[in-house]
C-alpha positions in Angstrom: 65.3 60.0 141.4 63.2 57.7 142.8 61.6 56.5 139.4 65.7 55.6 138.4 65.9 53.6 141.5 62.4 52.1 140.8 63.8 50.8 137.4 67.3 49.9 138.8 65.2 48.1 141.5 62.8 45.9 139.2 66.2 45.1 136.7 67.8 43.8 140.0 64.7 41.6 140.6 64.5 40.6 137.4 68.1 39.3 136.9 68.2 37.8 140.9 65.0 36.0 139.3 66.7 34.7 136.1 70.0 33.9 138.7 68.2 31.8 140.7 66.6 29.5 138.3 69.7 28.8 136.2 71.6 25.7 136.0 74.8 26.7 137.5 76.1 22.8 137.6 75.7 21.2 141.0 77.6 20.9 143.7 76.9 19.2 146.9 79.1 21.0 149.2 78.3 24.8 150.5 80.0 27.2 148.7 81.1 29.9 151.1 81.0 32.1 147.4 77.5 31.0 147.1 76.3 32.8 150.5 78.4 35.9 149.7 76.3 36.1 146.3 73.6 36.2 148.4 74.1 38.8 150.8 75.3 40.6 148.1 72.4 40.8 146.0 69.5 40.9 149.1 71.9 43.9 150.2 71.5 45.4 146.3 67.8 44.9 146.4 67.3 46.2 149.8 69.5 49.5 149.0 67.2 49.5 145.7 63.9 49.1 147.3 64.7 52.1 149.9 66.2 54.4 147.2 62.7 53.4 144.9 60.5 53.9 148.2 61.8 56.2 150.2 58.6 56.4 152.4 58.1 52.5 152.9 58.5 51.0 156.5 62.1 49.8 156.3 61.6 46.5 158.5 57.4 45.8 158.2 57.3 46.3 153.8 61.0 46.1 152.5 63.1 43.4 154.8 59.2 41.3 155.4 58.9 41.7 151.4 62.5 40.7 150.4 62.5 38.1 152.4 59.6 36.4 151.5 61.0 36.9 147.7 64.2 35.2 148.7 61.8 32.4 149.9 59.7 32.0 147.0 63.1 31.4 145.1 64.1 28.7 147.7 60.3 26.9 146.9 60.4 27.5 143.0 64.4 26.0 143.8 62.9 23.0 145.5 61.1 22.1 142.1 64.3 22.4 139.7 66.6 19.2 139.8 69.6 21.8 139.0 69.1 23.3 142.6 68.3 23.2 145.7 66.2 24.7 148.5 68.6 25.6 151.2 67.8 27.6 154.4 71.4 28.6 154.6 70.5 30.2 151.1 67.3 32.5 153.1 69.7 33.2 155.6 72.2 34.7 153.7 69.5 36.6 152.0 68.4 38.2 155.1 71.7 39.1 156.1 72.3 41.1 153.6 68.6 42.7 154.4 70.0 43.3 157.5 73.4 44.8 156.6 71.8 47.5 154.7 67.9 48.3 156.3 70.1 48.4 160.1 72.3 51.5 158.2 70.8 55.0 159.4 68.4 56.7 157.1 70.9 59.5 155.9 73.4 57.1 155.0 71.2 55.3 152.2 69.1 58.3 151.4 65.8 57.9 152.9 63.1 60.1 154.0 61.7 59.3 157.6 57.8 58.0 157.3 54.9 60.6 157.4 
């Protein structure tokens, strides 16, 4: 199981990656939809990256890891006149961290640290 998750986990990177450096058009007002996309896919990558590594430190490796990802998209962001960095944007992200690494263990399938 965990090498499915593993794969499911690195496609979800993968198209979060590709997601984030589209040009969507551009639209200076926040998009409520915009922040629900993004707890919505940090929640599918955290749920991913426990299922992939069951044994990982939930808050020190995945949420420290995933969030730093969702602000490396924010800095390449900053760089592409089609977006825009946006701390709302990280927030969201690590809401949805939140949502799913604060669940108990049994509920997303984990096995408690050695």
């Amino acid at each position: 199981m965990p090498l499915l998750a593993r794969v499911a986990f690195v496609t979800a990177l993968i198209a979060v990656s590709i997601g984030a450096v589209l040009d969507l058009g551009h639209s200076p007002v926040v998009r409520w939809n915009d922040k629900f996309e993004h707890i919505a896919a940090f929640a599918l990558l955290a749920f991913l990256a426990c299922a992939a590594y069951p044994r990982a430190q939930r808050w020190q490796r995945v949420f420290a890891r995933l969030l730093c990802y969702g602000l490396l998209i924010e800095c390449v962001q900053w760089w592409l006149p089609w977006r825009e960095f946006s701390l709302l944007d990280l927030a969201a992200d690590a809401l949805g961290l939140c949502l799913v690494l604060a669940l108990p263990d049994a509920w997303i399938g984990r096995r408690p640290p050695e």
